[in-house]
N, C-alpha and C positions, 0 to 999 in steps of 0.2 A: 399874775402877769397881765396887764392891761394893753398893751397892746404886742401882736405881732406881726411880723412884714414877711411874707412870703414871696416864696418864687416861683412860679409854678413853668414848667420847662418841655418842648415837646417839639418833634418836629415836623409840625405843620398845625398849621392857624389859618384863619381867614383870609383871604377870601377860599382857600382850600376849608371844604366843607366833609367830616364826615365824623362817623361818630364819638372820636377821640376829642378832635375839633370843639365839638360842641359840648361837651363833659369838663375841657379844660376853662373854655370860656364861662358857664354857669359855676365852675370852682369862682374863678376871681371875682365875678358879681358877685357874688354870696360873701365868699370871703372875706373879701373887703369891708363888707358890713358888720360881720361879727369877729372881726379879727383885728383888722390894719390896714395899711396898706401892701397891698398886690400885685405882681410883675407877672406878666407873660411875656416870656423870654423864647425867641423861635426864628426861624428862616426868614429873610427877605424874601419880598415878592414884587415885583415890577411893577408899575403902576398901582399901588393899590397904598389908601391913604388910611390907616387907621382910626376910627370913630367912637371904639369903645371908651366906658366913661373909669378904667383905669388904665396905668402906663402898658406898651407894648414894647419889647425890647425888642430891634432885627437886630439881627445879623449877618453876614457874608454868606451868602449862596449863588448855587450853579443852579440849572435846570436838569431835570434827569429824563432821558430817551427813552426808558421803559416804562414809567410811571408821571407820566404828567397828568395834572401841573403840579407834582409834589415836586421839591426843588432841593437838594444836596447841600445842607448847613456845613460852613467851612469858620468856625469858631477861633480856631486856633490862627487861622490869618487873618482876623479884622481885630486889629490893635484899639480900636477906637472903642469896642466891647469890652477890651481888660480892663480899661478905665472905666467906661458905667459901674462892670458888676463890682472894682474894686471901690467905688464909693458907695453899693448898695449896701445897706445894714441887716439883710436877712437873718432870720432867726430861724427859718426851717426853710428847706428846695425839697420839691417835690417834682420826679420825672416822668414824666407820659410817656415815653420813648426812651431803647437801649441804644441808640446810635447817636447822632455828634452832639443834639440839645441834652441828652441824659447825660453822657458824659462830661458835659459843661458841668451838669448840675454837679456830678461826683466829684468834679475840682474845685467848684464854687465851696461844696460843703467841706470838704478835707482842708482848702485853706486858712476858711471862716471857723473851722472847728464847729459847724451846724449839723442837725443829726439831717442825712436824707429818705428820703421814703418813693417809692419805685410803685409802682403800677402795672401790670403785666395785661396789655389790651387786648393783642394783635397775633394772631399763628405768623409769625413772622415766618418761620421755613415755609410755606403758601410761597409770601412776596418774595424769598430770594429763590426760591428754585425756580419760579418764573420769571426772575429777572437774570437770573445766574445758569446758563446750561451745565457746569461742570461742579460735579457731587461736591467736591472734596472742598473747594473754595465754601461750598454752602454751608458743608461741617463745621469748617473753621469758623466762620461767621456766627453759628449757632452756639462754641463754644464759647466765642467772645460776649454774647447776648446771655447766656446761664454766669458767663463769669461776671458780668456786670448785676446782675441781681444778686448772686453774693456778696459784691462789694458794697451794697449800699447797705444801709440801716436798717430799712424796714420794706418789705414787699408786700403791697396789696392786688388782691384780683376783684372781678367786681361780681363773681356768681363762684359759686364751691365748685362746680364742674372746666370754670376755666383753670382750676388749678389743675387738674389733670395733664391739660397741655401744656401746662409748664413742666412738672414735672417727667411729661415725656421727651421735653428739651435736655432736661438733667440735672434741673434746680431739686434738688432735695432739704431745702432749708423751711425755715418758719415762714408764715405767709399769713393773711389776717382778709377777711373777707369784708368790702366795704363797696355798698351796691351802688350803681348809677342811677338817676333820677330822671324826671323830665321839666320841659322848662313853665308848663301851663297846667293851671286848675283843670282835672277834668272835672268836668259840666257836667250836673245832673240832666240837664234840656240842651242835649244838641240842635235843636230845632236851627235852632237862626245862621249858624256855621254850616251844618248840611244845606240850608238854603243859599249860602253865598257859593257854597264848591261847588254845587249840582248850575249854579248861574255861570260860575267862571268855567269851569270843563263841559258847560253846554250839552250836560246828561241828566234830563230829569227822572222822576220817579221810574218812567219804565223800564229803565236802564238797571241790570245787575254792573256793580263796578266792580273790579279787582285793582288793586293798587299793590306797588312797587315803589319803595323808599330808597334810595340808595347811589353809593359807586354802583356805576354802568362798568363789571369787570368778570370776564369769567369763572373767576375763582369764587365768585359769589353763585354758581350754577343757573344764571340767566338763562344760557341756550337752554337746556331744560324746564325751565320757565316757559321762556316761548314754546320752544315746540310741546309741549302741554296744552296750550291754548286752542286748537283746533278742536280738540273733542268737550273743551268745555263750551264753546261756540256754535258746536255741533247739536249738543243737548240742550243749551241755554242762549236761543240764537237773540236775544237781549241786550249778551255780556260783552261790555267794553272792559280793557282793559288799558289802565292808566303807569305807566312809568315817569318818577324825577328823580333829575339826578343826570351825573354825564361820569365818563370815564372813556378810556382806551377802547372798550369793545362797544360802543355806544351803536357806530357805524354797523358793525359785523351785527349787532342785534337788528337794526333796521331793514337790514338789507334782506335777514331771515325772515322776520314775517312778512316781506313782498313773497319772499319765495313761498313762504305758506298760504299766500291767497289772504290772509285775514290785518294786513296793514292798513284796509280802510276800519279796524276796528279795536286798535290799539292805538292809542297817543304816546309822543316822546314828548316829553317837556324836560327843560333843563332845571338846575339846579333851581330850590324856591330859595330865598334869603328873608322872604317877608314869613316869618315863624304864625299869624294871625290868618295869612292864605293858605300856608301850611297846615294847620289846624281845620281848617274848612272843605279843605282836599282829603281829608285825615277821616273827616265827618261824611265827608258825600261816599264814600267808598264803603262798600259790602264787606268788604274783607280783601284781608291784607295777605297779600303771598311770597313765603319767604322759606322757599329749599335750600338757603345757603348751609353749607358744611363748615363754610372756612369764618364764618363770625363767632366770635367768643358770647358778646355779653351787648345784642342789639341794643340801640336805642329805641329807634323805629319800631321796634316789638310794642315797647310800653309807649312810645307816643301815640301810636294807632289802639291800641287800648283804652287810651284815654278819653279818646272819642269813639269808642263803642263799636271801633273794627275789630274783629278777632283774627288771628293770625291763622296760616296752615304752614306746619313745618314738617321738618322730617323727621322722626322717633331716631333717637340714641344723640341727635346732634348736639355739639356745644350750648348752642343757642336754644333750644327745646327743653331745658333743663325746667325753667321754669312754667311751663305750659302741663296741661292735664286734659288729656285727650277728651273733648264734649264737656269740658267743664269751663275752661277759662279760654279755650282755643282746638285747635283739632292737628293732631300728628297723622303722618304715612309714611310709607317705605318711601327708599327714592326709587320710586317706579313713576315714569308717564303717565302710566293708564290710572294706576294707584293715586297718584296726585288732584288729575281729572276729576277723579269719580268723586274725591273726598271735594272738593269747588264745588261739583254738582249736587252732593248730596246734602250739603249745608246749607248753599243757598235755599236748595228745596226745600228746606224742613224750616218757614219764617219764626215758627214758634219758638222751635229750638235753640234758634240761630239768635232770637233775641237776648235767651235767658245766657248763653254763652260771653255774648257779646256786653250784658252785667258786668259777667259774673270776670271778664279780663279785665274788664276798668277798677273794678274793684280790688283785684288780687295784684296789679301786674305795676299799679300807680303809685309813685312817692315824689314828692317834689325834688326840686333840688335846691330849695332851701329846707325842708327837711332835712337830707342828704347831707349837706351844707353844716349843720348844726352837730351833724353824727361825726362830720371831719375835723370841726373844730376843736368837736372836745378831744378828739383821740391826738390831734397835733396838740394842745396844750400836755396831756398824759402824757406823751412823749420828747416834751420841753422839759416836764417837770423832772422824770426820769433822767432825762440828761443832763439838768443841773448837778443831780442828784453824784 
């Protein structure tokens, strides 16, 4: 098969930034190159003009009150979409998403007679019970999200422990594990990128940095983040710490480190778009901290690896699966003090802290043109099977 044209389907793209976002975009760069051509198929977004260098498919959307600026795809009422996707020639869709872009794809494919292939990113019960107060709607929700991973063709996750949480949804099917990647070489000599981030964040060497990637959202345990930060300040009175990134709790975080006294010593920065200053932020920062419960399969883990941050999480979580306690990054209970102690005792220890901070770049890094090539082949193996 010499060429194939993909679809790849999700709901929310750029300028909406997070780590589905960015997994879906490096698909279609990659793709495109060793495949075909490429569609991203996703929500309209107001103002915002698309620049990538393949096609972007919108569609009818609202804004949503609980989650902005993610925005409610309405597929089934923009007439003007049945006509593109009915002249697209896709050969495979693949969904990032169980709600209205995924089920696009599930029509697209059952029309076209194309096989589909599902992705399982997100602890979606997290986002509806906090979007949803009443149980029973959320069950129902959650049934309809296991029953769409059965309908489709093939389900992948992007680490073996996010399958867990699927199957504590109620997916009890086949599933295939197929990792996420990052989008830059890491560099044997950060030298020159720690020198542009420590220039841009105006923290030079005396400075311990801790950084913070991400949705500004409680569900990711920020408040615990910050209010941890006094007694690493206390012991390491050096330590700034850096947040990017925006979300709903963005304010409610600001407002707590005033109350803590230490707001002259954390920065809020918003979301970066330039991936090269990203990188260089990535590089000036000591280590990276991330107690979230609710992330399946970070990116930000392995971009900060890349540039020779080592991460601190919490032992048993989703996302910890791939980390080794003083070997590639450092685990703790979710305890405050517990959290604290582990910042302070790593920064303390430089020698340590170096060989770690190797030893994550080296374990934790895959391109995603690497990545890219492992997709490709398994979508032809699964073109060929379905000829078959």
């Amino acid at each position: 098969m010499d060429k194939i044209v993909t679809g790849l389907f999700n709901d929310g793209y750029v300028p909406i930034m997070d780590g589905v976002t960015v997994t879906v975009r490096n698909y279609a760069l990659w793709l495109r190159k060793k495949l075909g051509p490429t569609y991203v198929i996703t929500p309209f977004v107001p103002n915002y003009k698309d620049t990538d260098p393949f096609p972007v498919i919108r569609f009818l959307s609202i804004p949503t009150i609980v989650r902005p600026p993610y925005r409610i795809g309405l597929p089934d009422l923009d007439i003007r979409l049945q006509f593109i996707l009915k002249n697209r020639d896709f050969d495979i869709v693949h969904a990032h998403s169980p709600f209205a872009a995924g089920n696009l794809a599930l029509r697209v494919a059952r029309e076209k007679h194309i096989p589909i292939i599902a992705t399982f990113h997100s602890k979606y019960r997290d986002d509806l019970s906090r979007a949803i107060a009443f149980k029973p709607i959320v069950d129902e929700q959650m049934k309809r999200i296991v029953e769409f991973f059965y309908n489709v063709d093939h389900v992948w996750v992007p680490q073996e422990s996010v399958a867990l949480t699927l199957r504590e949804y109620g997916y009890k099917g086949p599933y295939d594990v197929v990792e996420n990647g990052i989008d830059f070489e890491p560099p044997e000599d950060i030298t020159q990128c720690w020198a542009q981030g420590a220039e841009y964040l105006r923290l030079p060497e005396e400075y311990f940095v801790g950084l913070y990637v991400g949705q500004h959202i409680l569900e990711k345990n920020l408040e615990f983040l910050v209010r941890s930060l006094p007694a690493v300040m206390d012991a390491l009175p050096n330590f700034r710490m850096v947040f990017v990134g925006k979300g709903y709790a963005k304010e409610t975080l600001v407002d707590l480190a005033r109350q803590l006294g230490i707001s002259d010593r954390v920065i809020f920065h918003d979301v970066i778009y330039d991936r090269e200053l990203l990188k260089a932020i990535y590089a000036r920062a000591d280590i990276f901290l991330f107690p979230s419960l609710y992330d399946n399969a970070p990116l930000v883990l392995r971009e900060a690896a890349a540039m020779k941050t080592p991460a601190v999480l919490i032992k048993n979580s989703t996302a910890a699966e791939v980390i080794h306690d003083k070997r590639n990054g450092y685990l703790c209970s979710e305890n405050m003090d517990d959290f604290a102690q582990t910042v302070i005792n790593a920064l303390s220890n430089r020698e340590q802290h170096k060989r770690i901070a190797d030893q994550a770049q080296k374990t934790l890094c895959r391109t995603w043109e690497d990545i890219a090539e492992e997709v490709a082949q398994r979508y032809r193996s699964i073109l060929e099977r379905w000829a078959r």
